[in-house]
PDB file of N, CA, C and O in Angstrom:
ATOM      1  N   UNK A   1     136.647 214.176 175.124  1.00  0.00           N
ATOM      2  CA  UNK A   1     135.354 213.604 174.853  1.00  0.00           C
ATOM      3  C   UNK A   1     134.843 212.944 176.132  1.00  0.00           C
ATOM      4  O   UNK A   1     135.597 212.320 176.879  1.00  0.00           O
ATOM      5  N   UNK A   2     133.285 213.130 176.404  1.00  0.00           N
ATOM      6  CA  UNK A   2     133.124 212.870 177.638  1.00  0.00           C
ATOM      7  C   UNK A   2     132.715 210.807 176.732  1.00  0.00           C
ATOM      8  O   UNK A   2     132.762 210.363 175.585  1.00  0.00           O
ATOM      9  N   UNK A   3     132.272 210.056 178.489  1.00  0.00           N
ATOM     10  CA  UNK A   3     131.774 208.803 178.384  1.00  0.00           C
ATOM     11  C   UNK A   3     130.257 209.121 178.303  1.00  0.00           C
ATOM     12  O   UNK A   3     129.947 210.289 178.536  1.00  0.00           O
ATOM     13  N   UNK A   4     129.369 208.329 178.034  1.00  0.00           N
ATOM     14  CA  UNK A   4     127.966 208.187 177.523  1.00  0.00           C
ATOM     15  C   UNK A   4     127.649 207.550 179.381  1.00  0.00           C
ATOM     16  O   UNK A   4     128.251 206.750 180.097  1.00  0.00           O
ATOM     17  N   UNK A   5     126.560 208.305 179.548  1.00  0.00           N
ATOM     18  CA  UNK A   5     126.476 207.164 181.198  1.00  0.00           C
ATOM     19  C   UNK A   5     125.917 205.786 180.593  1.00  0.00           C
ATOM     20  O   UNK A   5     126.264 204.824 181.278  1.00  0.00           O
ATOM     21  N   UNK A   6     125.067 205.430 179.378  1.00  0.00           N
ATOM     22  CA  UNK A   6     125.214 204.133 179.661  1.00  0.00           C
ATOM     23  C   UNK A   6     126.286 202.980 179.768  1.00  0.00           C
ATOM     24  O   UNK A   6     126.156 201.761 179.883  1.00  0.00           O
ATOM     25  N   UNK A   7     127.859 204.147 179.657  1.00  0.00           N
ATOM     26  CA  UNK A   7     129.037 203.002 179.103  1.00  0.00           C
ATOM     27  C   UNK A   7     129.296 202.714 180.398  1.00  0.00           C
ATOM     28  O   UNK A   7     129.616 201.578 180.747  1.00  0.00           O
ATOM     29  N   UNK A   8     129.148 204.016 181.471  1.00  0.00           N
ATOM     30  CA  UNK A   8     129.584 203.636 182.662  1.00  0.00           C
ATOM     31  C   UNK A   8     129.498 202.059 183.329  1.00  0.00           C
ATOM     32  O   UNK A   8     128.803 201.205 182.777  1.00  0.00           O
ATOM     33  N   UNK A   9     130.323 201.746 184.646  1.00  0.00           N
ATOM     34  CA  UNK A   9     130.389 200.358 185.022  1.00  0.00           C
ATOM     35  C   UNK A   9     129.100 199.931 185.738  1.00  0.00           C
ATOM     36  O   UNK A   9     128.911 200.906 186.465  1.00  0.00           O
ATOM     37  N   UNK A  10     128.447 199.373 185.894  1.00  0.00           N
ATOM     38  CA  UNK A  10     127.527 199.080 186.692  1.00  0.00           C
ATOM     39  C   UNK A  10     127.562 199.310 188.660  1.00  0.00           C
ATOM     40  O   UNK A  10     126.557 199.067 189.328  1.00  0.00           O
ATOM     41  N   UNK A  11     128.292 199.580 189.012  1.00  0.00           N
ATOM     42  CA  UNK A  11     128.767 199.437 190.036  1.00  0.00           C
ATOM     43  C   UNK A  11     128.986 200.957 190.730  1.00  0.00           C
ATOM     44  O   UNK A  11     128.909 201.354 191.893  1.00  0.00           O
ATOM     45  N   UNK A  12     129.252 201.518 189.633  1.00  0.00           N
ATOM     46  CA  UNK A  12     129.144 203.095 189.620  1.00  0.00           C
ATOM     47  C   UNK A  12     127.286 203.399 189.251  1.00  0.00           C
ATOM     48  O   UNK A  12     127.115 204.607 189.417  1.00  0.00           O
ATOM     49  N   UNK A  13     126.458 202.983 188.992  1.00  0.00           N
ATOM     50  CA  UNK A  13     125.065 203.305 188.468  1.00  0.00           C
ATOM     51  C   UNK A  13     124.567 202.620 189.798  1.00  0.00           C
ATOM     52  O   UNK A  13     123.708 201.790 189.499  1.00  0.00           O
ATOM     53  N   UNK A  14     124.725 202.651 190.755  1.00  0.00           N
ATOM     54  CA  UNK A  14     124.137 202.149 192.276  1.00  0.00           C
ATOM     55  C   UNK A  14     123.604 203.065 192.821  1.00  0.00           C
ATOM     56  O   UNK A  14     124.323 203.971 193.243  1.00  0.00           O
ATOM     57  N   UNK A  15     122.048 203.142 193.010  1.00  0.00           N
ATOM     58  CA  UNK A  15     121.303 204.295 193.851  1.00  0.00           C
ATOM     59  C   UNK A  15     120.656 203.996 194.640  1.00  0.00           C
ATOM     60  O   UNK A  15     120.721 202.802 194.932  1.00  0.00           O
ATOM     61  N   UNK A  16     119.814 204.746 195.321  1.00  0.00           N
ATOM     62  CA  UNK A  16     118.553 204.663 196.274  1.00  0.00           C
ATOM     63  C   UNK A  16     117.163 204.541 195.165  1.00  0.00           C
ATOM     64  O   UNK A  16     116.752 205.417 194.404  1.00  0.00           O
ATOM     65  N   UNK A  17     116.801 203.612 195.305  1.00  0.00           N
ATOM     66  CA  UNK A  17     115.203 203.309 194.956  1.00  0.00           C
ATOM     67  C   UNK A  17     114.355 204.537 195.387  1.00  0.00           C
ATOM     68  O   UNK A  17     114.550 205.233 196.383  1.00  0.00           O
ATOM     69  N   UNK A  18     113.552 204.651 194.619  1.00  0.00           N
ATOM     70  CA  UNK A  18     112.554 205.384 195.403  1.00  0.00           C
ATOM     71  C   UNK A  18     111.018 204.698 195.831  1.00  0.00           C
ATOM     72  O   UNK A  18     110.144 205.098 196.599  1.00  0.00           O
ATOM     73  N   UNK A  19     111.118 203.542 195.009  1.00  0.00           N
ATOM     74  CA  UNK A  19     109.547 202.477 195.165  1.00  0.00           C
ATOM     75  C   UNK A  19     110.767 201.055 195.480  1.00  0.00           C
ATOM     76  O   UNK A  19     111.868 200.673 195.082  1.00  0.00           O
ATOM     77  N   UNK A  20     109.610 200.626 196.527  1.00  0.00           N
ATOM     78  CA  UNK A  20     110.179 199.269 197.314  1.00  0.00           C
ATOM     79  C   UNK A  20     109.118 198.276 196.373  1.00  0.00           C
ATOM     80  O   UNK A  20     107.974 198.617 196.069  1.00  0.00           O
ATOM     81  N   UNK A  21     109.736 197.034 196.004  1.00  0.00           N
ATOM     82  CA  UNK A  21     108.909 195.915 195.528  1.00  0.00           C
ATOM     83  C   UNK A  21     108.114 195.697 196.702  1.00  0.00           C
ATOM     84  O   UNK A  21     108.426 196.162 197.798  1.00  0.00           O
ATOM     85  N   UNK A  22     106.540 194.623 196.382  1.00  0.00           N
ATOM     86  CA  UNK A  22     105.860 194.089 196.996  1.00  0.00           C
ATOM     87  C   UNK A  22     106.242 193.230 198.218  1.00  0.00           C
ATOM     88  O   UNK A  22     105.747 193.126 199.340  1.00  0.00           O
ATOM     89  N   UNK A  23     107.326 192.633 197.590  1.00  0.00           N
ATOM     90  CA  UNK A  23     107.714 191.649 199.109  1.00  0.00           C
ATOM     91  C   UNK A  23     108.484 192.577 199.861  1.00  0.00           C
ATOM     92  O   UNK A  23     108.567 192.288 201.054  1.00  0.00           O
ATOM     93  N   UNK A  24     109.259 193.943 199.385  1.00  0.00           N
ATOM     94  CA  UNK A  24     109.905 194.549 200.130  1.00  0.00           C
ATOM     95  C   UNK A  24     109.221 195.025 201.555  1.00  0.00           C
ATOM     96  O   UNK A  24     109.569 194.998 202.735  1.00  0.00           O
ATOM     97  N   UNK A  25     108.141 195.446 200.867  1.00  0.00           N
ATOM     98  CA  UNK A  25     107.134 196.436 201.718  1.00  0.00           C
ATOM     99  C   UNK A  25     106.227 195.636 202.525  1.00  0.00           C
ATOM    100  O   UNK A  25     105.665 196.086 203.523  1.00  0.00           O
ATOM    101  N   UNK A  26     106.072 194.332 202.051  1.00  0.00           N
ATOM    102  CA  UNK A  26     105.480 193.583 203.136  1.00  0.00           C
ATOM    103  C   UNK A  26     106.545 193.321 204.169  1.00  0.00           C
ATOM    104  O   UNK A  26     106.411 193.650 205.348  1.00  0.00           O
ATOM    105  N   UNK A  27     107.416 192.826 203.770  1.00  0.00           N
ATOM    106  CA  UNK A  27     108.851 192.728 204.833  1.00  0.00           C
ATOM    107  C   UNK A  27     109.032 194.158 206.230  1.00  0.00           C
ATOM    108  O   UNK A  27     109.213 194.129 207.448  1.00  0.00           O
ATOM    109  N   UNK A  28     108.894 195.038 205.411  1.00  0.00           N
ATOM    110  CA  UNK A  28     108.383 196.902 206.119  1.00  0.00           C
ATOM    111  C   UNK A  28     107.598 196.650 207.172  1.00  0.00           C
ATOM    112  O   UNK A  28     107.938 196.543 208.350  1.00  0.00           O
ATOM    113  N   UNK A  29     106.772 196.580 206.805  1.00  0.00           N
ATOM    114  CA  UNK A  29     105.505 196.070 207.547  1.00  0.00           C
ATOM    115  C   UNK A  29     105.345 195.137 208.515  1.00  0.00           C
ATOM    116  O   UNK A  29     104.933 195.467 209.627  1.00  0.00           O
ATOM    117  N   UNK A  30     105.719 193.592 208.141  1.00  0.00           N
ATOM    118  CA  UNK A  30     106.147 193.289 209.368  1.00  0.00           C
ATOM    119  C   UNK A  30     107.139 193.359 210.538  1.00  0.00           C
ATOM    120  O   UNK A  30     107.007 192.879 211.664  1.00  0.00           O
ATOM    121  N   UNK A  31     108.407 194.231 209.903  1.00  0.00           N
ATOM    122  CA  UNK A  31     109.047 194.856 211.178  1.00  0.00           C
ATOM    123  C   UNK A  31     108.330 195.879 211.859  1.00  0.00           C
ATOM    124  O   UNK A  31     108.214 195.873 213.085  1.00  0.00           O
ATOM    125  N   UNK A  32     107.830 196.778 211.108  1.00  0.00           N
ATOM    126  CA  UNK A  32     106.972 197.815 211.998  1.00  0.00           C
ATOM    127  C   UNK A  32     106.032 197.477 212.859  1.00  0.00           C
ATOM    128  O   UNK A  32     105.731 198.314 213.710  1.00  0.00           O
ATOM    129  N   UNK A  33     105.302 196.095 212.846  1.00  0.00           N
ATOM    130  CA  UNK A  33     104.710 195.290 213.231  1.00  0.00           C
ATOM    131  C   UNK A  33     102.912 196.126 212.451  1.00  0.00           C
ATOM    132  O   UNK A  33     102.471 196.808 213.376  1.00  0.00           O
ATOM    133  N   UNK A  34     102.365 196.188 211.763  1.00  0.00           N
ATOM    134  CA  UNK A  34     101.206 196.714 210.715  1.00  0.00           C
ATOM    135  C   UNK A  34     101.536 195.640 209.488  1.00  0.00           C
ATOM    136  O   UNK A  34     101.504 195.988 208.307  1.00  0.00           O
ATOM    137  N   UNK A  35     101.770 194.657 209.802  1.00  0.00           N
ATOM    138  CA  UNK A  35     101.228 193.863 208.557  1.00  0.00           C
ATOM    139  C   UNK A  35     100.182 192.454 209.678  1.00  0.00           C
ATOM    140  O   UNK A  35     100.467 192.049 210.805  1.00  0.00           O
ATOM    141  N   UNK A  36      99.058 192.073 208.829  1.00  0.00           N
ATOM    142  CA  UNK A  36      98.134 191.281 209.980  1.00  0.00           C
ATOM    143  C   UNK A  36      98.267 190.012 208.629  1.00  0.00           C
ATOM    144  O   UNK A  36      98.014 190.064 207.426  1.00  0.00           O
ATOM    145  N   UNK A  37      98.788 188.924 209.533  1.00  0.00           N
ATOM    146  CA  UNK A  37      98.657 187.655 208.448  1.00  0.00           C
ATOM    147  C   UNK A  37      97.862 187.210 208.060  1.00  0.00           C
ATOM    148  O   UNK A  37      96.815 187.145 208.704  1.00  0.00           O
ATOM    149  N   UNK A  38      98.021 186.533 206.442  1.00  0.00           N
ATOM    150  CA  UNK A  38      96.692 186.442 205.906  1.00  0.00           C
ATOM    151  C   UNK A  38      96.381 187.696 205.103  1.00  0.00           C
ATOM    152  O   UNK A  38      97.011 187.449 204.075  1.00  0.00           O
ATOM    153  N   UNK A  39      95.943 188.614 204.954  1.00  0.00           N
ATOM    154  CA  UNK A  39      95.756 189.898 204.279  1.00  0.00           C
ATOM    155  C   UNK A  39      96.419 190.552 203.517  1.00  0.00           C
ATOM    156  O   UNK A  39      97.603 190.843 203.686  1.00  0.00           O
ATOM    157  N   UNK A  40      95.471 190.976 202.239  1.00  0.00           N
ATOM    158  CA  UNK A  40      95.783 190.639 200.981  1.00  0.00           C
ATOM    159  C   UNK A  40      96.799 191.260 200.526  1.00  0.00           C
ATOM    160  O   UNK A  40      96.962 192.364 201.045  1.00  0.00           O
ATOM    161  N   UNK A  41      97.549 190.964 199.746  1.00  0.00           N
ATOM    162  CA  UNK A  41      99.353 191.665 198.919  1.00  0.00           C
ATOM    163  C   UNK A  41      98.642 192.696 198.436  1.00  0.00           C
ATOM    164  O   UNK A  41      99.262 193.751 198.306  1.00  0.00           O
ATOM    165  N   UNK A  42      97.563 192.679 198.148  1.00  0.00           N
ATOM    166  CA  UNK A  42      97.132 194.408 197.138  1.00  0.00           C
ATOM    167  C   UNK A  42      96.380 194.995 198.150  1.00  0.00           C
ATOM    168  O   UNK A  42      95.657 194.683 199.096  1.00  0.00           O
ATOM    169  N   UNK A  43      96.990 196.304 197.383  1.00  0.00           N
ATOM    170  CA  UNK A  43      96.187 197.562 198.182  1.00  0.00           C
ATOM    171  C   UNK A  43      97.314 198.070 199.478  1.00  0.00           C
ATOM    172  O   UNK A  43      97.014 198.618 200.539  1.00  0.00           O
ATOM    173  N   UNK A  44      98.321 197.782 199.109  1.00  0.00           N
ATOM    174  CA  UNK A  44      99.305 197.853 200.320  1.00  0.00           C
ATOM    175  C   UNK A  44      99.501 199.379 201.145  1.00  0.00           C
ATOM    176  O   UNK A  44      99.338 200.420 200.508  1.00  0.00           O
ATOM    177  N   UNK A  45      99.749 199.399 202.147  1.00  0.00           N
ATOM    178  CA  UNK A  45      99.830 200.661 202.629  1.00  0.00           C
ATOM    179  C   UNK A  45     100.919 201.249 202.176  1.00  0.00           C
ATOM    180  O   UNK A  45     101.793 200.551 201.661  1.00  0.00           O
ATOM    181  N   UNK A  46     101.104 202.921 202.302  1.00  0.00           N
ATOM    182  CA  UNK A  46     102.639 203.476 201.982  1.00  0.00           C
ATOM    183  C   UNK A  46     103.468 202.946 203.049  1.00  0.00           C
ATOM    184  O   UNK A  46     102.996 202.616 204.137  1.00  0.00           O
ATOM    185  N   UNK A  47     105.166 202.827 202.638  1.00  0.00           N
ATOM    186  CA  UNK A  47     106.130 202.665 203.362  1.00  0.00           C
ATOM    187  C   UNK A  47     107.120 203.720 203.147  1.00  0.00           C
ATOM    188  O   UNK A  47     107.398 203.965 201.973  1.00  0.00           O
ATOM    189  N   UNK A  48     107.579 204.248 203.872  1.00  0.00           N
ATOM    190  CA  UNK A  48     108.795 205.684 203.826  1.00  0.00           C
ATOM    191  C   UNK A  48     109.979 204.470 203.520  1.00  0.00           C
ATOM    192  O   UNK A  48     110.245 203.402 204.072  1.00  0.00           O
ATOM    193  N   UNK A  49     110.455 205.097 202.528  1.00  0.00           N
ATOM    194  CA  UNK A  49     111.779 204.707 201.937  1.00  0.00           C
ATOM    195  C   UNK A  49     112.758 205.578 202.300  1.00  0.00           C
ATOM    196  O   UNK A  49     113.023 206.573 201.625  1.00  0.00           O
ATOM    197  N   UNK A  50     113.643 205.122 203.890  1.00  0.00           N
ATOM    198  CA  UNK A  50     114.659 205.453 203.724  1.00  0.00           C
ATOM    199  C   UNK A  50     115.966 206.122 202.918  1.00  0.00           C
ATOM    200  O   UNK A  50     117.040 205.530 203.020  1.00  0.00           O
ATOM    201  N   UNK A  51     115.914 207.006 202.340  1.00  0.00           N
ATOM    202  CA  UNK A  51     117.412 207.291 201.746  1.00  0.00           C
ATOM    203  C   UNK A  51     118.806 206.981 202.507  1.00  0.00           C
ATOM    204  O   UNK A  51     118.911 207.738 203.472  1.00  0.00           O
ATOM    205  N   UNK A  52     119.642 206.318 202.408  1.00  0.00           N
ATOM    206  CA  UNK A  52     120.832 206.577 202.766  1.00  0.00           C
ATOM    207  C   UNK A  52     121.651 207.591 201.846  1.00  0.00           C
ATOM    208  O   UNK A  52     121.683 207.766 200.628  1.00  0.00           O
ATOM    209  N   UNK A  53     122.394 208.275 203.087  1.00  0.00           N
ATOM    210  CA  UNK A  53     123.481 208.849 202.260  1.00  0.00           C
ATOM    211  C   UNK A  53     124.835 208.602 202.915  1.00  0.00           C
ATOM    212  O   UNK A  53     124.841 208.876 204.115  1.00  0.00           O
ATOM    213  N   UNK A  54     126.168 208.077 202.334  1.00  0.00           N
ATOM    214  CA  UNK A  54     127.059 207.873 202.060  1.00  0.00           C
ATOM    215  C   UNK A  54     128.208 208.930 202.779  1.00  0.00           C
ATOM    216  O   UNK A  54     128.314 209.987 202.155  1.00  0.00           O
ATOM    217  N   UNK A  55     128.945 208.831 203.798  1.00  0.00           N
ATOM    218  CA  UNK A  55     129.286 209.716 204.661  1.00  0.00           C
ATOM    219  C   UNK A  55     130.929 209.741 203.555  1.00  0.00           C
ATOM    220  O   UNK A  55     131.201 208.830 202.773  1.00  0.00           O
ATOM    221  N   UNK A  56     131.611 210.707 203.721  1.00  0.00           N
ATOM    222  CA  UNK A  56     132.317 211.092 203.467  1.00  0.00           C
ATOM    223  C   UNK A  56     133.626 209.886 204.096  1.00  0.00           C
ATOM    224  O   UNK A  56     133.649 209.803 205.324  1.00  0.00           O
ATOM    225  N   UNK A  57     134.512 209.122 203.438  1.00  0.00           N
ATOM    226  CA  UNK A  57     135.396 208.819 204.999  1.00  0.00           C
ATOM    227  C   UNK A  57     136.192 209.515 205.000  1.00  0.00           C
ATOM    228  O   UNK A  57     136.500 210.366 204.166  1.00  0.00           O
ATOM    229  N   UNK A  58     136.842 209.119 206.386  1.00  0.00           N
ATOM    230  CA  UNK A  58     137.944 209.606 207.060  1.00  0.00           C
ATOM    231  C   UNK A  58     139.058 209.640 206.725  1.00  0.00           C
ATOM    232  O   UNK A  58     139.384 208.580 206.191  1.00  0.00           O
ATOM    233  N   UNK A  59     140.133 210.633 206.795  1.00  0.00           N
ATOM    234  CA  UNK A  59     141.427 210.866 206.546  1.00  0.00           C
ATOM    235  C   UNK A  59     142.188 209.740 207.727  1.00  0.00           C
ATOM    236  O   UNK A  59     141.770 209.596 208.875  1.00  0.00           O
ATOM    237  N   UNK A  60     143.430 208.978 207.116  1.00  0.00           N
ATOM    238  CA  UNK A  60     144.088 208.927 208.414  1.00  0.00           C
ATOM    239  C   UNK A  60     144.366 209.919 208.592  1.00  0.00           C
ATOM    240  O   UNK A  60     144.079 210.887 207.888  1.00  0.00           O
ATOM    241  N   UNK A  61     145.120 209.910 209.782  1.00  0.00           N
ATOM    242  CA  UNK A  61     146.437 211.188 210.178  1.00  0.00           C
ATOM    243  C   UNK A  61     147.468 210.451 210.254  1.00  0.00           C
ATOM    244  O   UNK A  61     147.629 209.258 210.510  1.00  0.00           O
ATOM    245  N   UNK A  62     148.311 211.490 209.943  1.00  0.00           N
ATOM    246  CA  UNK A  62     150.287 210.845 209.386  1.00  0.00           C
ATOM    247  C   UNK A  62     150.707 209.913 210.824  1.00  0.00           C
ATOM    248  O   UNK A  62     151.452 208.934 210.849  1.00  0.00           O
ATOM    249  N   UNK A  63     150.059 210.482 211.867  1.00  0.00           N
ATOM    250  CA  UNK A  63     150.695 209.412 213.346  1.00  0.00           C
ATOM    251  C   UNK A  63     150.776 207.924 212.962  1.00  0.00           C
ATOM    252  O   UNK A  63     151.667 207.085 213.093  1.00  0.00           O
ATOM    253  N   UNK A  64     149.417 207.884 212.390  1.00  0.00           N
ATOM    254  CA  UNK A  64     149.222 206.442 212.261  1.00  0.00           C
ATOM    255  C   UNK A  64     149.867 205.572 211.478  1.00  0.00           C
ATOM    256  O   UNK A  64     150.337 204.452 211.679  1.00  0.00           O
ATOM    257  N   UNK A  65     149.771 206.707 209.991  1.00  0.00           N
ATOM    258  CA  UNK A  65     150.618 205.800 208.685  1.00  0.00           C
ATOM    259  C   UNK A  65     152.145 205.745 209.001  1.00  0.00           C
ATOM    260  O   UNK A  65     152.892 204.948 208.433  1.00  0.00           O
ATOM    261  N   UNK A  66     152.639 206.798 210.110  1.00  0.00           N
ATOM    262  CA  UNK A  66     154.305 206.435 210.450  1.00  0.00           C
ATOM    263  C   UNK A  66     154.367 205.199 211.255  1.00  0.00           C
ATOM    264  O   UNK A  66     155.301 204.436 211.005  1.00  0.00           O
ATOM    265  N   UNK A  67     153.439 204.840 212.277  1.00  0.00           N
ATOM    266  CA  UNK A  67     153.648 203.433 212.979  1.00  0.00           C
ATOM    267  C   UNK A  67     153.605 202.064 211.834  1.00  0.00           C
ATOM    268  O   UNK A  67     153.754 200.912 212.243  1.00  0.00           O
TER     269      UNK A  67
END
């Protein structure tokens, strides 16, 4: 019998967003330096949302785990 994904752990249900909150994207913005202070939270420009993806790790090799 399989698990239901809502039983899954929370910790395992961890993704990439695809929409950044308001303060996120103002935060965006002022690193990119395109946010002008003062000016208004609405109407915000788009921000590219990064995806990360999660690299595979590394094997030791046996050299190491014998030292």
């Amino acid at each position: 019998m399989s698990l239901d994904k809502s039983l899954k752990s929370k910790s395992t249900l961890v993704r990439a967003r695809n929409v950044l909150k308001r303060a996120e994207r103002i935060e965006k913005l002022k690193f990119e330096d395109r946010w002008i202070e003062g000016q208004c939270a609405l109407g915000l420009p788009k921000v590219r949302v990064e995806k990360i993806s999660l690299g595979k790790k590394k094997k030791k090799k046996k050299d190491e785990e014998d030292e």
